[in-house]
C-alpha positions as CSV (number, residue, x, y, z in Angstrom):
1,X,0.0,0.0,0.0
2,X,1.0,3.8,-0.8
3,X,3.1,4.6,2.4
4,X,0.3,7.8,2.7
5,X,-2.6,5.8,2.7
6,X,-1.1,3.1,5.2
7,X,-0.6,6.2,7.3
8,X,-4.3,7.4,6.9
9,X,-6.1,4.2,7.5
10,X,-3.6,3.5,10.6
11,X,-4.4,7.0,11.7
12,X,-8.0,5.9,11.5
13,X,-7.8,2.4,13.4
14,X,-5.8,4.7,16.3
15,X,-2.4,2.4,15.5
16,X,0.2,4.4,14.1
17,X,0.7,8.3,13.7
18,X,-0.6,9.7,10.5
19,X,1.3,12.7,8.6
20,X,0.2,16.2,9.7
21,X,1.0,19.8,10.5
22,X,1.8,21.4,14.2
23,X,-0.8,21.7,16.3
24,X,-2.3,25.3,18.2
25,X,-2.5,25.9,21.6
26,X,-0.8,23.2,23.9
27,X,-0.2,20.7,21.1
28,X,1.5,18.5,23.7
29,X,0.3,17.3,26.8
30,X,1.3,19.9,29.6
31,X,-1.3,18.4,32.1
32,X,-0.2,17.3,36.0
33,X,-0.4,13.6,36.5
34,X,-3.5,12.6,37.7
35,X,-4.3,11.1,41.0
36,X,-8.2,10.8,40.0
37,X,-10.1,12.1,43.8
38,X,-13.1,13.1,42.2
39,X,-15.7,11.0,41.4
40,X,-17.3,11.1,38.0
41,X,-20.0,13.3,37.3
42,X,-22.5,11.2,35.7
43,X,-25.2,13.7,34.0
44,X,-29.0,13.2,35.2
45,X,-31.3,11.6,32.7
46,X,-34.4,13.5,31.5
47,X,-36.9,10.9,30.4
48,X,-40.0,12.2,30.8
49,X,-43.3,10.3,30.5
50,X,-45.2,11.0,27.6
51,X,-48.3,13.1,28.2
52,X,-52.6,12.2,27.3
53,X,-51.5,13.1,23.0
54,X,-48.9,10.8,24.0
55,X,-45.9,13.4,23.5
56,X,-42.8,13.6,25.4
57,X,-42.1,17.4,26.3
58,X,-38.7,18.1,27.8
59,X,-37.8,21.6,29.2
60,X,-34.1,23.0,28.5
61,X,-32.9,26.4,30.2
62,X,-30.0,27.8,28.5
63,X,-27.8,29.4,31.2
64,X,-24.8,30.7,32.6
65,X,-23.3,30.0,36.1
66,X,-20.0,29.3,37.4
67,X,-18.3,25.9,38.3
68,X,-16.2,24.3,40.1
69,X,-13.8,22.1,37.9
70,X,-10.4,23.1,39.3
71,X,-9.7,22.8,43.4
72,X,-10.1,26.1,44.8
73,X,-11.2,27.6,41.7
74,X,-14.8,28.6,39.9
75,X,-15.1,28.9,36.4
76,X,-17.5,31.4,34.4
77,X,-19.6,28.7,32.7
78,X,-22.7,28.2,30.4
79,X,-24.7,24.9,30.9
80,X,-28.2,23.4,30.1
81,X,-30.6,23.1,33.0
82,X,-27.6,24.3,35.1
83,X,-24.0,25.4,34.9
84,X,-22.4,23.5,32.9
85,X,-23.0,20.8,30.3
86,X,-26.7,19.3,30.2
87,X,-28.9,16.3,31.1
88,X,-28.7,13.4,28.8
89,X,-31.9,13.0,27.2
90,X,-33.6,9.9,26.2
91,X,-36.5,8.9,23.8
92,X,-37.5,5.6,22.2
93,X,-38.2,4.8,18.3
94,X,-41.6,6.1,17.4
95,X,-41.6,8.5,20.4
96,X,-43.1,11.7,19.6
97,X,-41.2,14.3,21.3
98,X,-41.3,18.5,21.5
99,X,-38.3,20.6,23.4
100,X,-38.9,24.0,24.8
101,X,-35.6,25.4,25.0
102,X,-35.6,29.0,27.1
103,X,-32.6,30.9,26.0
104,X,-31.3,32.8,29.5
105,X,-28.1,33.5,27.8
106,X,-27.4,37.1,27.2
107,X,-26.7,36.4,23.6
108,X,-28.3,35.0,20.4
109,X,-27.8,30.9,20.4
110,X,-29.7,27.9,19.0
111,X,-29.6,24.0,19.5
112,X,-28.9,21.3,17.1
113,X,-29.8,17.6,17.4
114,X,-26.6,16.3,15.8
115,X,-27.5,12.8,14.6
116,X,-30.9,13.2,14.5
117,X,-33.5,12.4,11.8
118,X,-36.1,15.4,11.1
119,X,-37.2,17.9,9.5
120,X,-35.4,21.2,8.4
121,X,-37.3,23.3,10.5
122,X,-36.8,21.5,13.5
123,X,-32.8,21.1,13.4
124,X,-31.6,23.6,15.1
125,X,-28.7,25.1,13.2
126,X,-28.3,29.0,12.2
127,X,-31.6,29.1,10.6
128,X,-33.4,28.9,14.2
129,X,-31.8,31.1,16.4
130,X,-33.4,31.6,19.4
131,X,-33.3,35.4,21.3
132,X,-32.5,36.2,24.6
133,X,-35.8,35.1,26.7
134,X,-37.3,33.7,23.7
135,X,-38.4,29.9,23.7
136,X,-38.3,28.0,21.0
137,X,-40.4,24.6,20.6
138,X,-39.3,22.1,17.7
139,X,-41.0,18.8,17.7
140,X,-40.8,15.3,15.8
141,X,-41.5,11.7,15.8
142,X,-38.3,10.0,16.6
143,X,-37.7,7.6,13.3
144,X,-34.6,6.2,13.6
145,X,-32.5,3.0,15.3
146,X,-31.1,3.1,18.1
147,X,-27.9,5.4,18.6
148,X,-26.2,7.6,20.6
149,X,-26.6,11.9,19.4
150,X,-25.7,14.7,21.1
151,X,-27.2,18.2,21.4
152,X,-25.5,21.6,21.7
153,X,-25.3,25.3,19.8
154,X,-25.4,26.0,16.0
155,X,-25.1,30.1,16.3
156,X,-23.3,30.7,12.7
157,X,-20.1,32.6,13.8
158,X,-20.1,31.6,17.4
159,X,-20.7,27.8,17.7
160,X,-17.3,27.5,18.8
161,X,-17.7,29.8,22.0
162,X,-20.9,28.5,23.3
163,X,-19.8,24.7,22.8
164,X,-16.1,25.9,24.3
165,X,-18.2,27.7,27.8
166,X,-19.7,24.2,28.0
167,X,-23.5,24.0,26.1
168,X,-23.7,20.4,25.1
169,X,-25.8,17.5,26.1
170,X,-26.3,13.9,25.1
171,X,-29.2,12.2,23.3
172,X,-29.6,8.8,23.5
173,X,-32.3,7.2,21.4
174,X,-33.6,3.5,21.7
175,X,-35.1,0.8,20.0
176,X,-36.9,-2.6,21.5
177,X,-34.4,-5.2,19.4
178,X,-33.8,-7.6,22.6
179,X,-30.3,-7.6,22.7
180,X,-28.5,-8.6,26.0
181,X,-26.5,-5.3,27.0
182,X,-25.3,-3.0,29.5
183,X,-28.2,-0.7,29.5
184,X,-29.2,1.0,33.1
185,X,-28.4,4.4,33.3
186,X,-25.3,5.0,35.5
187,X,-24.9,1.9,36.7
188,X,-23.8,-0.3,34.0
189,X,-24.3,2.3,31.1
190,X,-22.3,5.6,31.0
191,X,-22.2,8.4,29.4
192,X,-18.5,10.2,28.5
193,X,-18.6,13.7,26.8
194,X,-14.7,14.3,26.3
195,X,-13.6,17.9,26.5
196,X,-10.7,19.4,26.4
197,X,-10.0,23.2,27.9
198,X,-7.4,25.5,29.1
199,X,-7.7,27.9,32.0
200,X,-6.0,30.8,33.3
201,X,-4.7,31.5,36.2
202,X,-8.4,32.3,37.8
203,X,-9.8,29.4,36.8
204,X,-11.5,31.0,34.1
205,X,-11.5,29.3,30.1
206,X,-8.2,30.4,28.5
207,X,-7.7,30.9,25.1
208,X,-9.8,32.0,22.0
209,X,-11.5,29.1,20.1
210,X,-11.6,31.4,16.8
211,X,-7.7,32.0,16.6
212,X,-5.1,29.7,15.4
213,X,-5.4,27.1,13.0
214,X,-7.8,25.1,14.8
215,X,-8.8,27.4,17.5
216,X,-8.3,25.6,21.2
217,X,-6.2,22.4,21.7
218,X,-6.4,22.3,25.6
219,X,-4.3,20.8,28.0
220,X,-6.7,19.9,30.3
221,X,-9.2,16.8,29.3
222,X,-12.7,16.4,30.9
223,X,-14.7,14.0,31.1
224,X,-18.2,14.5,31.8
225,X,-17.4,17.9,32.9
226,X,-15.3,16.4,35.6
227,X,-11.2,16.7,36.1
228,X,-9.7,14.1,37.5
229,X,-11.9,11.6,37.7
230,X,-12.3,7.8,38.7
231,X,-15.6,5.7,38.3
232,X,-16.7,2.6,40.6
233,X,-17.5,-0.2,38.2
234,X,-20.0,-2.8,39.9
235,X,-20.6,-4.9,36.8
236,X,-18.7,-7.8,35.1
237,X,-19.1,-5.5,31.6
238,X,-19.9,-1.8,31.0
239,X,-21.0,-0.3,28.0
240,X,-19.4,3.7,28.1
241,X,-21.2,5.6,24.9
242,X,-18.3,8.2,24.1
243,X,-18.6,11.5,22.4
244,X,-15.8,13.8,21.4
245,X,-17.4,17.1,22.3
246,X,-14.1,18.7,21.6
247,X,-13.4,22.1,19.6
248,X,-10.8,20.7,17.7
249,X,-8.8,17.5,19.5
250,X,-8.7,14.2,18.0
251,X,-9.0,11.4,20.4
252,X,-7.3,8.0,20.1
253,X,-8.8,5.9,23.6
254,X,-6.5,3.4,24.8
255,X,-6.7,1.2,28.3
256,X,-3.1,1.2,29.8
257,X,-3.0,-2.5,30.6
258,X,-3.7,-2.7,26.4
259,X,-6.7,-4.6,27.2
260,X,-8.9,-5.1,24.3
261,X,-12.6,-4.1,23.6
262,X,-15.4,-4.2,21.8
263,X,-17.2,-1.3,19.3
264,X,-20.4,-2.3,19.2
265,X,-21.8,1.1,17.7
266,X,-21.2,4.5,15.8
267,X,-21.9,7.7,15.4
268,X,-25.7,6.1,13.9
269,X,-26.4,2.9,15.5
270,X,-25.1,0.0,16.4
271,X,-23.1,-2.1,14.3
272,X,-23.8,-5.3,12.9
273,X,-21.6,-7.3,15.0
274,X,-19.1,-6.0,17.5
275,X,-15.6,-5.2,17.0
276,X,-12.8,-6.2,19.3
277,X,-10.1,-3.2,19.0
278,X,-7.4,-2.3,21.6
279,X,-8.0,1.5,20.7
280,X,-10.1,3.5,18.5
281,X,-10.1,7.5,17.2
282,X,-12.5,10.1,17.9
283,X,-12.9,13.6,15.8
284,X,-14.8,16.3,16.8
285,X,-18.5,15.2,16.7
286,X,-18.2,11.7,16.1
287,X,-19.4,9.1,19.0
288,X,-19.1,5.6,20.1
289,X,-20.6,2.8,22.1
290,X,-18.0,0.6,23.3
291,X,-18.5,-2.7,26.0
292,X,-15.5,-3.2,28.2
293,X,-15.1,-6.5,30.7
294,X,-13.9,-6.1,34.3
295,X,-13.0,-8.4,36.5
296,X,-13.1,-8.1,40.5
297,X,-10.7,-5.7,42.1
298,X,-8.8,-4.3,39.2
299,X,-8.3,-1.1,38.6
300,X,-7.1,0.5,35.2
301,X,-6.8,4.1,33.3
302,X,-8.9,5.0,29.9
303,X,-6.5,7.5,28.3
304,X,-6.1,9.1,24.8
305,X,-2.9,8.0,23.4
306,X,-0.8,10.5,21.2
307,X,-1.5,9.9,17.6
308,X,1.0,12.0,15.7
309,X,-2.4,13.8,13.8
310,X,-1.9,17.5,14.2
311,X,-5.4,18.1,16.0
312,X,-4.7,15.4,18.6
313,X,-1.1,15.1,19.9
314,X,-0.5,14.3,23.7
315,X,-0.8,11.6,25.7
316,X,-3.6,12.1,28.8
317,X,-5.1,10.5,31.3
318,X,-9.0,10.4,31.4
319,X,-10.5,8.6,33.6
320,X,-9.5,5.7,36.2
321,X,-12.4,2.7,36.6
322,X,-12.1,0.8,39.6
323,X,-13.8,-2.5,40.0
324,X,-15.7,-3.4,43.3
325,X,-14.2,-6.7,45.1
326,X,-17.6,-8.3,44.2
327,X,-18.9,-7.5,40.9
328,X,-22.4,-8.1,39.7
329,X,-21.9,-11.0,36.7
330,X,-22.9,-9.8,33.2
331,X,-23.7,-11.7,29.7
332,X,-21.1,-11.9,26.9
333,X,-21.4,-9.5,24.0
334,X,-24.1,-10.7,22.0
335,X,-22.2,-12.2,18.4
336,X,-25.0,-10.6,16.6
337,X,-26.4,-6.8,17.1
338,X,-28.4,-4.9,14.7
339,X,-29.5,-5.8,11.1
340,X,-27.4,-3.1,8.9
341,X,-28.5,-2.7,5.5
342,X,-25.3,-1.2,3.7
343,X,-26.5,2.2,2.0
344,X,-25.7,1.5,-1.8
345,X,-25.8,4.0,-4.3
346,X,-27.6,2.8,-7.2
347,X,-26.2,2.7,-11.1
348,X,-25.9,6.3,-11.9
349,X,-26.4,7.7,-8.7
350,X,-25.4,11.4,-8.6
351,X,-21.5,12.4,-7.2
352,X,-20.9,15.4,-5.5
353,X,-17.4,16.5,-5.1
354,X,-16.4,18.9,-2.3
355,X,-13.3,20.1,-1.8
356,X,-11.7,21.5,2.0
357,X,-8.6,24.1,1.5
358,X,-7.9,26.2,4.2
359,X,-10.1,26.6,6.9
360,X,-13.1,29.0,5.9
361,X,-14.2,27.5,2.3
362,X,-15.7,24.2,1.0
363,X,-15.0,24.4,-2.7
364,X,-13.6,27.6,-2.7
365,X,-16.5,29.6,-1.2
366,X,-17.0,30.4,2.5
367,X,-20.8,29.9,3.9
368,X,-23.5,32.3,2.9
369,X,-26.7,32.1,5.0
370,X,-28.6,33.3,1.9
371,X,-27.5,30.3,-0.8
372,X,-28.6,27.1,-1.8
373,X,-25.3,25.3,-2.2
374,X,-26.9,21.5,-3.1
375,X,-30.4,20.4,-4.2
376,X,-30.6,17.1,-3.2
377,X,-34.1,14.4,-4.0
378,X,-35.9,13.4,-0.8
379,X,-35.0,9.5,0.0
380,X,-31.8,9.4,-2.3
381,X,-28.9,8.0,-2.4
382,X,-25.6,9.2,-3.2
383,X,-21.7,9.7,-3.5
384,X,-20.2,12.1,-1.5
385,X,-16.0,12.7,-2.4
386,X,-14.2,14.6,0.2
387,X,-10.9,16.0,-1.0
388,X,-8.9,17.5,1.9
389,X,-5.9,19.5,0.5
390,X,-4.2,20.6,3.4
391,X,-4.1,19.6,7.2
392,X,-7.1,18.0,9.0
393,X,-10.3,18.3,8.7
394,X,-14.0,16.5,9.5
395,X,-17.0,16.3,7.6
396,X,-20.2,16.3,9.5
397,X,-23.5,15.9,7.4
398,X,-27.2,17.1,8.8
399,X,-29.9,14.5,8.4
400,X,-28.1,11.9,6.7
401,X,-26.7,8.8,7.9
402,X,-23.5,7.6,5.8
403,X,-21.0,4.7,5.4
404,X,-17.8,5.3,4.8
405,X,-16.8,3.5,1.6
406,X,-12.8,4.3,1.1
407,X,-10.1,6.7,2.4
408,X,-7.5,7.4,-0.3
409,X,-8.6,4.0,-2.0
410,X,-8.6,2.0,0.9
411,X,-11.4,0.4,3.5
412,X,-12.1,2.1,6.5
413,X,-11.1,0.1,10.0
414,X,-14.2,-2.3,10.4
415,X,-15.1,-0.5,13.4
416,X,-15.9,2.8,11.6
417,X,-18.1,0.6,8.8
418,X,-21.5,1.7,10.2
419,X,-23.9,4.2,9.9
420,X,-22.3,7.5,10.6
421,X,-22.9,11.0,10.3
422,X,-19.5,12.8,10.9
423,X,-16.4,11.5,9.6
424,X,-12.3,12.4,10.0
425,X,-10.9,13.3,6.9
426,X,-7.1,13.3,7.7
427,X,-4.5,15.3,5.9
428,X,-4.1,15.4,2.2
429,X,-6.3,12.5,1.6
430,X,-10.1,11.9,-0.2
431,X,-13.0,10.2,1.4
432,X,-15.9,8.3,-0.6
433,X,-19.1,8.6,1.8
434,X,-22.3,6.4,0.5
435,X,-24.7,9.3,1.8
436,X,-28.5,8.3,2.4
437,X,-30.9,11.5,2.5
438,X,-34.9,11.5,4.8
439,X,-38.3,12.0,3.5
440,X,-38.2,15.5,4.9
441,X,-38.7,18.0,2.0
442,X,-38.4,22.1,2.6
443,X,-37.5,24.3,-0.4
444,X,-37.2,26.7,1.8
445,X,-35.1,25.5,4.8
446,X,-31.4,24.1,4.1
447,X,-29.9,21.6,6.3
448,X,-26.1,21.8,7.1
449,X,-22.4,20.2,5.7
450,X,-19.4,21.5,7.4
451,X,-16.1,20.4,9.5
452,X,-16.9,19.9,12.7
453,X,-13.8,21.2,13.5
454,X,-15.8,24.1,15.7
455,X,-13.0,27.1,14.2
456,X,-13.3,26.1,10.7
457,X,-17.2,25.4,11.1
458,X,-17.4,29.2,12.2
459,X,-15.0,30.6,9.9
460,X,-17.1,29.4,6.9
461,X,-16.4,25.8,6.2
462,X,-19.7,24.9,5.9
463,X,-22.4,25.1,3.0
464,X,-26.5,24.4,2.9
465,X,-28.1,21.7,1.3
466,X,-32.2,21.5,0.8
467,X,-34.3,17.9,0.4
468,X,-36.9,18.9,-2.1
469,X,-39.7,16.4,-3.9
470,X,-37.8,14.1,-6.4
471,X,-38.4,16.1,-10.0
472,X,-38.9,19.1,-8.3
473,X,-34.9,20.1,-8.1
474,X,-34.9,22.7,-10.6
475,X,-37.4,24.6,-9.4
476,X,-35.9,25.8,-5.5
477,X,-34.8,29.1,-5.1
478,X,-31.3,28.8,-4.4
479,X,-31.7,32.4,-2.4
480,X,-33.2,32.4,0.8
481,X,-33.4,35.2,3.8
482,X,-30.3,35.4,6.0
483,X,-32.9,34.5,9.1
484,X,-35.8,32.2,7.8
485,X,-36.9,30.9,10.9
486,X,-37.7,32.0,13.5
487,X,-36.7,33.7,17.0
488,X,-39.4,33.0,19.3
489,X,-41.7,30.7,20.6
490,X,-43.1,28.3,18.1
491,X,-41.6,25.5,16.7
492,X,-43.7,25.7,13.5
């Protein structure tokens, strides 16, 4: 194999550095050694019961408040439902569902179901921007399988501060496919939203995420909003559903006894059978649901191991687990998980090329709220090429769900071969997505593509895409107003 693309699909599988430029901001790990005193903060679940129209309402405050994260030290923070971070939602297949997020920030902001299935108007990116003390009040019918999403800002031009002060949540979705695994809630099911920050000398979040190549490379790694953290493990197996919710850093998770693991889902769902790995590589955006085996009394150290990519050198700690001397006994990893119909572009299917230079343009031109960029059929399928020219980016689609067909020619690592939504695209290399659109058409209100790479998204590397009637593509207005939806307090 080319000696690049071995680099690029080891960079992938998390084995061996990949090629890449320096790094911003504390490209190297600076932070103390750990001696993990604080417990992890597990977020609270918000599962409400559905009402008499059978809907499931939850209520999200957007706020600021102020933290303790350091010893000694509060930091200025923005959180939902509190100071920092958010609950983790939850909501079943078929569940219809309808937020009312309250905006108590002193700025403009708006929330994004990243992962999620639904229509336009409910997606939460730049196009529903929600005012100071205005509510806003999307709603859908959850159709999708079973996965693992996240929720946090879309503010065009300042999604990279209001993720960076700490506005993000996860979503969990589920789906009745009686499979045997760890699935109770903080117990033998965890969440791990990985952050990385740096502060100044007051405890306050150093740095500017709009600066720099990338923006902020921390050198300080949370985990759940928690520094320093250890977790008491109870059962044989734990399942730990893992989102980067990083600006910028790539994550590569290692154990430090090398034990090996199992994938069992992506950013989309769950695979069709697990994956036994010893590490595995997270961008910006993308998540993962891995099942790890403990056995009585041990104790061991989930860190990110240093990759060599220029968005995610530095060896840290994360997060010590430490099994109880009696643990409660747990069922193998089921051989068998979800049935996954590969998404397969038919003969002739349309092929759209994008190309990432820089760090503000997708095929030369920066994003304009007002244009159209792609026209795309409701329920098609297509190619998507993604040629990165220079150092690395990510490539996050709204709506979709995509496999990953090549990297510079060559397979993806059989743990990223599931239904995804956000996918790295390293240095100087091309990626082949087979992209699968919804039913949802809008003329009028685009969806988003862009790196997830929170500096570049903001900086204009992103463009708008619209899901229109099949044989209806010529006739959408590729202008739009800057602000076509709304500010206030209906989600209609």
């Amino acid at each position: 194999m080319h000696r690049r693309k071995f680099l690029t699909i080891a960079a992938l599988s998390g084995l061996v550095p990949a090629c890449g430029s320096g790094s911003d901001s504390a490209s190297r790990s600076s932070q103390a050694a750990l001696d993990f005193r604080n417990p992890l903060r597990v977020p609270p679940l918000l599962h409400p019961k559905p009402g008499k129209d059978g809907v499931r309402r939850f209520e999200l405050s957007m706020q600021a408040g102020r933290t303790r994260i350091l010893p000694g030290r509060q930091t200025p923070t923005w959180g939902f439902n509190g100071g920092f971070l958010g609950p983790t939602l939850r909501a079943g297949r078929g569940d219809k569902v309808q937020m009312a997020v309250h905006n108590r920030l002193p700025e403009v902001s708006t929330v994004h179901w990243h992962g999620m299935r639904l229509p336009a108007r409910m997606d939460g990116g730049p196009h529903q921007p929600i005012e100071p003390g205005a509510v806003w009040t999307p709603h859908w019918t959850i159709d999708q399988p079973a996965a693992t999403s996240w929720y946090h800002p879309h503010p065009h031009g300042t999604t990279a501060q209001h993720v960076y002060r700490g506005l993000a949540g996860m979503f969990i979705l589920d789906e009745d496919l009686d499979l045997d695994l760890p699935g109770d809630y903080g117990v033998d099911d965890f969440p791990l939203i990985l952050q990385d920050k740096r502060f100044a000398a007051d405890g306050s979040f150093d740095g500017d995420p709009l600066k720099g190549t990338f923006g902020i490379l921390g050198d300080h790694v949370l985990v759940n909003g928690t520094y320093n953290p250890h977790l008491s493990v109870t059962t044989e197996r734990v399942r730990f559903r893992v989102l980067n919710g990083s600006n910028a850093r790539m994550y590569t998770l290692v154990f430090a006894d090398k034990r090996r693991f199992h994938v069992i889902a992506n950013d989309g769902g769950l695979l069709g059978a697990p994956v036994e790995v010893e590490a595995i590589s997270l961008t910006p955006g993308e998540r993962a649901e891995i099942v790890v085996a403990f056995a009585p009394g041990e104790q061991v150290v989930l860190r990110t191991a240093d990759n060599g990519v220029d968005i995610g050198e530095g060896d840290f700690d994360l997060l010590k687990l430490v099994a109880a001397g009696t643990l409660k006994p747990a069922p193998g990893v089921p051989a068998r998980l979800a049935p996954l119909t590969p998404i397969t572009a038919p003969a002739g299917a349309t092929v759209r090329r994008f190309k990432l230079s820089g760090h503000d343009a997708i095929n030369g031109r920066g994003m304009d709220m007002t244009r159209i960029d792609e026209v795309v059929p409701a329920g098609a399928v297509e190619i998507w090429e993604i040629e990165n020219n220079v150092y690395s980016h990510n490539f996050h689609i709204h709506e979709v769900a995509f496999q990953v067909l090549d990297v510079d020619g060559s397979a993806p690592p059989a743990y990223a071969t599931g239904y995804k939504d956000t996918v790295y695209v390293p240095a100087k290399s091309v990626v082949r997505l087979a992209v699968r659109f919804g039913g949802y058409s809008d003329p009028a209100s685009p969806y988003m593509y862009h790196c997830h790479i929170l500096r570049h998204e903001d900086s204009g590397m992103m463009g708008q895409f619209v899901i229109v009637e099949p044989g209806t593509e010529s006739q959408v207005n590729r202008t739009i107003p800057a602000r076509s939806g709304h500010t206030g307090h209906s989600g209609h």
